[in-house]
C-alpha positions, 0 to 999 in steps of 0.5 A: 412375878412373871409377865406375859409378853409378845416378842415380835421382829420389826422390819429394819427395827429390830424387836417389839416387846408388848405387854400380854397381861398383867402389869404390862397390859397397854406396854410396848417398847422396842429395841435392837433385839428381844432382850434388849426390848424386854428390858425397856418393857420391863423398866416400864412394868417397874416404873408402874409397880413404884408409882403404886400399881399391884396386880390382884385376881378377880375371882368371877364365878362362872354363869351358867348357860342362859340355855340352862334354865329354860332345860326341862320347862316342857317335862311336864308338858301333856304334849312332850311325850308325844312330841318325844316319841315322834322325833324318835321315830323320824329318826329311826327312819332315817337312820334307816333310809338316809335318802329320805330327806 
């Protein structure tokens, strides 16, 4: 399985290796290079898989924007077209002269 993990220098204390997902999510272990943090980072991804822990997905359906289902609620309204055909001409106005603001 791989694992996604963050390798950063440590000033004067070589590499820190932190968990990035997965398994290995909370996780840090250093060392005096990359490698050799990676591997305490991966002796600790390790010891949790042997005391039991799995890794599974979750699958959540996206929600729809809550904007959504308001859209449309004014279609019916007498006053929407109206309304609709005004902002269209204010618009066009200033389509047409940009210093009317």
């Amino acid at each position: 399985m791989e694992v996604p993990v963050i390798i950063e220098p440590v000033t004067g204390n070589g590499y820190r290796a932190t968990g990035a997902g997965g398994l290995s999510i909370g996780l840090t272990a250093e060392g005096a290079t990359a490698a050799e943090a990676i591997d305490r980072l991966a002796d600790q991804v390790r010891m949790r898989v042997v005391a039991g822990a799995k890794l599974a997905e979750l699958d959540v359906p996206a929600s729809t924007a809550p904007w959504k289902q308001d859209a449309g609620y004014l279609h019916d309204d007498p006053l929407y077209e109206p309304w609709r055909a005004a902002m269209e001409e204010y618009r066009r106005q200033l389509d047409e002269d940009p210093e009317a603001l």
